[in-house]
N, CA, C and O atoms as CSV, one atom per row, in Angstrom:
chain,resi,resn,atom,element,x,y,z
A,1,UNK,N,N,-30.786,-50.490,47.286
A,1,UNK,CA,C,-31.610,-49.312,47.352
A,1,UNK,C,C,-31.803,-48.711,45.968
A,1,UNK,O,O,-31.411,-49.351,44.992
A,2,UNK,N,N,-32.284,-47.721,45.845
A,2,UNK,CA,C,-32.785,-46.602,44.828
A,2,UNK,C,C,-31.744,-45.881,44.321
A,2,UNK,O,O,-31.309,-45.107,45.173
A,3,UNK,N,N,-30.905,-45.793,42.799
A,3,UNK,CA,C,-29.843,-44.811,43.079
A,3,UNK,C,C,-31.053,-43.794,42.043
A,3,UNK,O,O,-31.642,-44.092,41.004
A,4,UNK,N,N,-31.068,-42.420,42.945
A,4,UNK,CA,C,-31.783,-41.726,42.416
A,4,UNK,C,C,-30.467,-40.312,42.549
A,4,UNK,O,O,-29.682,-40.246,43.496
A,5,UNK,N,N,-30.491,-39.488,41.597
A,5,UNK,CA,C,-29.264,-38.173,41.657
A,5,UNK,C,C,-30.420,-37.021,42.741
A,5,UNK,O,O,-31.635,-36.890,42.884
A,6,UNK,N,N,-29.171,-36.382,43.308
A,6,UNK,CA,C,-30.056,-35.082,44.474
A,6,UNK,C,C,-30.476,-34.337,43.381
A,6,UNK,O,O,-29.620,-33.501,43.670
A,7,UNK,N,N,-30.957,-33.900,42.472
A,7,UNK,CA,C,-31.878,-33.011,42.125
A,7,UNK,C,C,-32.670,-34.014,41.596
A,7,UNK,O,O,-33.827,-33.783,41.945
A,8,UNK,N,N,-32.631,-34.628,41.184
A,8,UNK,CA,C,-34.505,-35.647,41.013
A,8,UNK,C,C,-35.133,-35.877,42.605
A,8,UNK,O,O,-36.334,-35.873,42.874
A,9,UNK,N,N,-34.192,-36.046,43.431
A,9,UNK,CA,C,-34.691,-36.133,45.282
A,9,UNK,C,C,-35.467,-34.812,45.345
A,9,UNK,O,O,-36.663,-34.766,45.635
A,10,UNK,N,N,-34.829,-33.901,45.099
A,10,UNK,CA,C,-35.634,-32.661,45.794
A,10,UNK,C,C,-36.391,-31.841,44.699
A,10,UNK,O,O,-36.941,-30.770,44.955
A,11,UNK,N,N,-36.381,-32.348,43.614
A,11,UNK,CA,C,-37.666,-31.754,42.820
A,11,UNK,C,C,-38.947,-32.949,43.080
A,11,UNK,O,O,-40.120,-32.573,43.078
A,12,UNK,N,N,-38.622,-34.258,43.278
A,12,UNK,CA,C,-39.862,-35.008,43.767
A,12,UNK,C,C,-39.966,-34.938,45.006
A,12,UNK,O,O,-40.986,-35.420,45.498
A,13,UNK,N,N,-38.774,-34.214,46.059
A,13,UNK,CA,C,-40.125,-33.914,47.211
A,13,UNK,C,C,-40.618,-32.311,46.523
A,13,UNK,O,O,-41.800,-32.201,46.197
A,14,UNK,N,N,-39.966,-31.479,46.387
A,14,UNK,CA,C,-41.009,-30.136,46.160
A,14,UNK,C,C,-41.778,-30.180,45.265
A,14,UNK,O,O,-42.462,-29.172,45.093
A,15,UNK,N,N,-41.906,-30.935,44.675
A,15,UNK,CA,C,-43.412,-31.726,43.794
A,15,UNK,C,C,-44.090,-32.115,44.768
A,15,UNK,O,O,-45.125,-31.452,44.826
A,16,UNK,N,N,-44.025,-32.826,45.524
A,16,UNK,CA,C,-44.567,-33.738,46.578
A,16,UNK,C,C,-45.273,-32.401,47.486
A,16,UNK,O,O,-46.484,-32.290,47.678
A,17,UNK,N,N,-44.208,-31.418,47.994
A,17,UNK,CA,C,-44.750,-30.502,48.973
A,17,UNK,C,C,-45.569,-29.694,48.394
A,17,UNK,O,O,-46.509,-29.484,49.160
A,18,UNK,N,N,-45.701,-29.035,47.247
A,18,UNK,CA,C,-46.348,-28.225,46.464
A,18,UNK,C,C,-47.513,-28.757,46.055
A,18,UNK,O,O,-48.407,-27.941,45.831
A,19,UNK,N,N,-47.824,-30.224,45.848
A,19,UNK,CA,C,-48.664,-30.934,45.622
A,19,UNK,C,C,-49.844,-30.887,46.880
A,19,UNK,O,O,-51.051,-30.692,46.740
A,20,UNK,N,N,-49.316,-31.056,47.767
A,20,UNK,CA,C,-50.074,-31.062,49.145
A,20,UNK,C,C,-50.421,-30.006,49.633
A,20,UNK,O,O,-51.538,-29.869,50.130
A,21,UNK,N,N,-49.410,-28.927,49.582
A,21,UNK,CA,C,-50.115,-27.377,49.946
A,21,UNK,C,C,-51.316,-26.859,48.825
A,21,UNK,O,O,-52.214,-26.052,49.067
A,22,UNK,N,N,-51.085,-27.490,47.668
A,22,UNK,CA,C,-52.203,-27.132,46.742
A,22,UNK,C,C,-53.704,-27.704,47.364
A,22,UNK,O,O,-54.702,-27.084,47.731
A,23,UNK,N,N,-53.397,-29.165,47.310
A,23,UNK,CA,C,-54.841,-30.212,47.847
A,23,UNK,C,C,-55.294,-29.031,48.781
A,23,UNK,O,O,-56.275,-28.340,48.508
A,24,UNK,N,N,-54.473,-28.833,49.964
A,24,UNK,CA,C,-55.340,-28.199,51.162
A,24,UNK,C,C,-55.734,-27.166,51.205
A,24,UNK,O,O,-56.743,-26.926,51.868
A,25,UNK,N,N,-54.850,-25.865,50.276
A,25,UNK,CA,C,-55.720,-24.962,49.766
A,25,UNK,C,C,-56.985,-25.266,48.812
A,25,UNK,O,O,-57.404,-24.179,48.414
A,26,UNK,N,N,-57.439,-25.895,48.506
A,26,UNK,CA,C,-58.806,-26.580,47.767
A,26,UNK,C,C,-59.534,-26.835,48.721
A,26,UNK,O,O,-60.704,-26.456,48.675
A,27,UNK,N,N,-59.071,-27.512,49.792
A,27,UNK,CA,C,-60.075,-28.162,50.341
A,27,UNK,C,C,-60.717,-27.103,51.363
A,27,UNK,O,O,-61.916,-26.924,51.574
A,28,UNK,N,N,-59.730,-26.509,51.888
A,28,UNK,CA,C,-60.289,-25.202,52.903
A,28,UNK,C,C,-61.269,-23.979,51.729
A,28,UNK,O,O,-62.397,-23.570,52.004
A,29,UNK,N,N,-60.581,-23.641,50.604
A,29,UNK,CA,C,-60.950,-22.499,50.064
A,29,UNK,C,C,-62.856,-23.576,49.590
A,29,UNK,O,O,-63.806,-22.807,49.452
A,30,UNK,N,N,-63.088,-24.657,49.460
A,30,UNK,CA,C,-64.597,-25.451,49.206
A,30,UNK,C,C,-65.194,-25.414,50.666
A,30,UNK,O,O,-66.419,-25.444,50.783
A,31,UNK,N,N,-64.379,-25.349,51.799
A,31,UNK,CA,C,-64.826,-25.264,52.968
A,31,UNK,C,C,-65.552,-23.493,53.549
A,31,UNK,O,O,-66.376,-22.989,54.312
A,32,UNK,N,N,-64.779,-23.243,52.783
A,32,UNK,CA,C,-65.016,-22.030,53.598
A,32,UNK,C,C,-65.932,-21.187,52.815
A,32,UNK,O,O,-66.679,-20.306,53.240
A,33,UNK,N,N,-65.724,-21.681,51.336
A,33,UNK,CA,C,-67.392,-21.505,50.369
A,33,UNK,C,C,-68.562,-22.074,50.987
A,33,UNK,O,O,-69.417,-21.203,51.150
A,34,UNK,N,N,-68.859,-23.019,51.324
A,34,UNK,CA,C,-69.687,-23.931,52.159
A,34,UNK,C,C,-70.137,-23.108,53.387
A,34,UNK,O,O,-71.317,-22.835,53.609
A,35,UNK,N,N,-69.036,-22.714,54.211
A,35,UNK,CA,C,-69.500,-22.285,55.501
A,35,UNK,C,C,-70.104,-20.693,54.861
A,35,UNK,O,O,-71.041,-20.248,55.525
A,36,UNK,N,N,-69.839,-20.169,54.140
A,36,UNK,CA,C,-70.237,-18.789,53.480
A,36,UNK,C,C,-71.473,-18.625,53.272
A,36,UNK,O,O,-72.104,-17.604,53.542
A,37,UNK,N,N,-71.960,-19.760,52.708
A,37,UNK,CA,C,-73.558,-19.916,51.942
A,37,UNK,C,C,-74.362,-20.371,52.967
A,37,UNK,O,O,-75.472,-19.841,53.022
A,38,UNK,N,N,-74.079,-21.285,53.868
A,38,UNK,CA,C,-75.113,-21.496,54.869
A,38,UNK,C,C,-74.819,-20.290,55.896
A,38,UNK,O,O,-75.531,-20.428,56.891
A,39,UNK,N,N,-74.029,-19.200,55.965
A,39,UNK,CA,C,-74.532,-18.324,56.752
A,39,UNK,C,C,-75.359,-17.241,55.641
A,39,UNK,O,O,-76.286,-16.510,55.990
A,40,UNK,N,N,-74.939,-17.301,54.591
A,40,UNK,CA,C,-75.822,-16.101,53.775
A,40,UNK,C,C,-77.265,-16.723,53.701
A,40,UNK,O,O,-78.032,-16.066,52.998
A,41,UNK,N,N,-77.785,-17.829,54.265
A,41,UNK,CA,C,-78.617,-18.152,54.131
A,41,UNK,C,C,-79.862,-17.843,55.183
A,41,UNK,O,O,-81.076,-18.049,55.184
A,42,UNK,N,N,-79.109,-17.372,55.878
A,42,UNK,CA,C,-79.655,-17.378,57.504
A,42,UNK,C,C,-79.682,-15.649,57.694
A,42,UNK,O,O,-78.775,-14.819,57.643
A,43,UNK,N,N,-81.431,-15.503,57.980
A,43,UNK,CA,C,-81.672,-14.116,58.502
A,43,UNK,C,C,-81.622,-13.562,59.460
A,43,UNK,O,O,-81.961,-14.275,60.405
A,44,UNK,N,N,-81.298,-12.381,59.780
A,44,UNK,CA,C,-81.458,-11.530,60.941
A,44,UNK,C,C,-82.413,-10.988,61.586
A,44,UNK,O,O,-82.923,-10.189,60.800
A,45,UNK,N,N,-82.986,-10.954,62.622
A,45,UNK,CA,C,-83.778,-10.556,63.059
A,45,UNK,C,C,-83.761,-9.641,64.662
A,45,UNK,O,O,-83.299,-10.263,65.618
A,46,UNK,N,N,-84.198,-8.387,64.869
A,46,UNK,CA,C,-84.430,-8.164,66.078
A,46,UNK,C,C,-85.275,-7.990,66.871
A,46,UNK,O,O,-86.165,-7.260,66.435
A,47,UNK,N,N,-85.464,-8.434,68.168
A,47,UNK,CA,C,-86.546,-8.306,68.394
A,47,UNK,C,C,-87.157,-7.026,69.155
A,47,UNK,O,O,-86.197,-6.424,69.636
A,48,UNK,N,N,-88.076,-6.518,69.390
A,48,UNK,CA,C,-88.790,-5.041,69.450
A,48,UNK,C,C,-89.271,-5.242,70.743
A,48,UNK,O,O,-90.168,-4.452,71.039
A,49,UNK,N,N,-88.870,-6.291,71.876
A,49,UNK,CA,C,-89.516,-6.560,73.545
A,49,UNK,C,C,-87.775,-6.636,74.033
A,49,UNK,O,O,-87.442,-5.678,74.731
A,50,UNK,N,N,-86.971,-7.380,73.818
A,50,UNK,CA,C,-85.561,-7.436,74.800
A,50,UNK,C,C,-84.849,-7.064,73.502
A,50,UNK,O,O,-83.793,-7.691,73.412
A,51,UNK,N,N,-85.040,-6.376,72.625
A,51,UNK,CA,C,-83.864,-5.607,71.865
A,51,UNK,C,C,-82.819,-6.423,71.520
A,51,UNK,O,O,-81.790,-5.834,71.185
A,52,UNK,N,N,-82.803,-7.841,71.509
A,52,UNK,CA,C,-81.774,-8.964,71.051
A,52,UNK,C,C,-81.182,-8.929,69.815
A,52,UNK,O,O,-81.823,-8.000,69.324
A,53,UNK,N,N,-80.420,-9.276,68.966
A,53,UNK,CA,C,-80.297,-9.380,67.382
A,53,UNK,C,C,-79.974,-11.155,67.887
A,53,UNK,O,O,-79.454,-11.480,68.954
A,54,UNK,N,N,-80.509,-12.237,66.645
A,54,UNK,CA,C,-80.211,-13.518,66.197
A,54,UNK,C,C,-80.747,-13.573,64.712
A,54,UNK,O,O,-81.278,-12.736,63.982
A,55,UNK,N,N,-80.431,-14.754,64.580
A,55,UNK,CA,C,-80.668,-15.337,63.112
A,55,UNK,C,C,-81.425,-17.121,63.265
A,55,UNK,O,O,-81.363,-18.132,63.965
A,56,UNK,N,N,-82.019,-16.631,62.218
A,56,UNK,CA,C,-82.905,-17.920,62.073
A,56,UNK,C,C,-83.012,-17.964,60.631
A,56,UNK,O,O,-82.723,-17.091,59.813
A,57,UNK,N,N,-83.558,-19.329,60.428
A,57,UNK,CA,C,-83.509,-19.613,58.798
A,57,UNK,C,C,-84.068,-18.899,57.896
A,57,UNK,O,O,-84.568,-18.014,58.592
A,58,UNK,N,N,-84.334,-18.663,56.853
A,58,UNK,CA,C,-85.029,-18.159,56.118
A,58,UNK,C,C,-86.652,-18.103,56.023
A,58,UNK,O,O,-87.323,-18.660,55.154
A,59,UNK,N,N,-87.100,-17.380,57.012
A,59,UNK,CA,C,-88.628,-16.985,57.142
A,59,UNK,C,C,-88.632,-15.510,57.021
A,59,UNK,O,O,-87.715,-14.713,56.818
A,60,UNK,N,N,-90.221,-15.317,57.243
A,60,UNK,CA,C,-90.373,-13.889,57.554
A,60,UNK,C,C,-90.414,-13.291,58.795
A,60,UNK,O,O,-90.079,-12.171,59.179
A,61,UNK,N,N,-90.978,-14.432,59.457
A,61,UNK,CA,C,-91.463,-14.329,61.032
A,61,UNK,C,C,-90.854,-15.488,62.080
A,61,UNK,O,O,-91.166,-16.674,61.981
A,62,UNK,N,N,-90.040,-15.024,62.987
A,62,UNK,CA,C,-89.378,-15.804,63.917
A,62,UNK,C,C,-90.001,-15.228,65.347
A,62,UNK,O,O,-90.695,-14.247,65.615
A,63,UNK,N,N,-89.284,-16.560,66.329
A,63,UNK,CA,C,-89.533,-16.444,67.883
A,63,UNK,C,C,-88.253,-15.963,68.313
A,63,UNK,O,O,-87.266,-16.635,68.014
A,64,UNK,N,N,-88.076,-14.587,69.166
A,64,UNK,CA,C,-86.774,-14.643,69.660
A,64,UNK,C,C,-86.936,-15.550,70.747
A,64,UNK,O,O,-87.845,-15.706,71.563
A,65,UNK,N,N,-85.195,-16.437,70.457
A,65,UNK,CA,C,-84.925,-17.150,71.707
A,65,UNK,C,C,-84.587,-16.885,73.272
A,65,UNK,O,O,-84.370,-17.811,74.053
A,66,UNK,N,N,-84.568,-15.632,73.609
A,66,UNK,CA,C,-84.789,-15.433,74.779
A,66,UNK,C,C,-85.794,-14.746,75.441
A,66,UNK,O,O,-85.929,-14.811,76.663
A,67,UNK,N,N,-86.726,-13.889,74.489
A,67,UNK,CA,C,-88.196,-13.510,75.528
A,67,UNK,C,C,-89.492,-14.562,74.775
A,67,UNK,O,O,-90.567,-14.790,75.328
A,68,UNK,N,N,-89.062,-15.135,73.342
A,68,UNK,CA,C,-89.919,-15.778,72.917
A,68,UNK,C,C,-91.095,-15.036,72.024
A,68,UNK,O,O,-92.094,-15.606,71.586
A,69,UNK,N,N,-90.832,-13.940,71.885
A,69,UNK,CA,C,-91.659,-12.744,70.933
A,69,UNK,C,C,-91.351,-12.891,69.477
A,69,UNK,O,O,-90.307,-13.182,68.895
A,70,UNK,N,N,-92.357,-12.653,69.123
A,70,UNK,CA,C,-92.319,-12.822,67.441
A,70,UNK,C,C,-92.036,-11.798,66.669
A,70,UNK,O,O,-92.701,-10.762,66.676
A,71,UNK,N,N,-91.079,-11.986,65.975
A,71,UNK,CA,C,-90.808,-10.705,65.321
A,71,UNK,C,C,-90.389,-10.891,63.909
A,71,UNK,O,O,-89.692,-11.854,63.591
A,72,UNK,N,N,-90.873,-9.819,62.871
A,72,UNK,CA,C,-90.391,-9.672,61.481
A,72,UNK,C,C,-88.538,-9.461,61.394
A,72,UNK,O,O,-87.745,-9.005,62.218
A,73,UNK,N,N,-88.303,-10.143,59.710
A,73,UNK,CA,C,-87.148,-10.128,59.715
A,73,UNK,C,C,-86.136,-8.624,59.710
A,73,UNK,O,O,-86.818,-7.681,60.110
A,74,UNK,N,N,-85.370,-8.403,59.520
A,74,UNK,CA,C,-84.776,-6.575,59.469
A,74,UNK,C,C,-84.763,-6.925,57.875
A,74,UNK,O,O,-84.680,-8.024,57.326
A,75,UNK,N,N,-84.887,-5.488,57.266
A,75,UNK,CA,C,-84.622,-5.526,55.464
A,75,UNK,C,C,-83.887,-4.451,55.808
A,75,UNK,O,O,-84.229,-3.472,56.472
A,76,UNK,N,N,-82.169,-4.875,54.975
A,76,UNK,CA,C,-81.815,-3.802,54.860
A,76,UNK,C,C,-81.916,-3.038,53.246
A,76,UNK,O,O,-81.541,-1.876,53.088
């Protein structure tokens, strides 16, 4: 086997663990940038016949999806 001494063991696993909690904080904190921008991308709209609020892509003028009325976006 490996003669390796206990503190080289447990500084290469808490290298090892610290290593990996880092990766996945990266990968969530690029994820969750991602999911951020495609909702800032997406407008609000209500509509002025069933009083609904949704979002649709970036237009001026949408169909609400449940009476089907066209309506301008809200500016706040």
């Amino acid at each position: 086997m490996f003669d390796i001494s206990l503190s080289a063991f447990f500084a290469l696993y808490l290298s090892a663990f610290f290593l990996v909690v880092f990766v996945l904080l990266r990968f969530y904190e690029a994820r969750s940038t991602r999911l951020h921008q495609i909702q800032c991308q997406k407008v609000l709209f209500s509509c002025t016949h069933c009083n609904s609020l949704y979002t649709h892509s970036s237009t001026e003028i949408a169909t609400c999806p449940h009476c089907k009325h066209k309506n301008i976006r809200l500016q706040f």
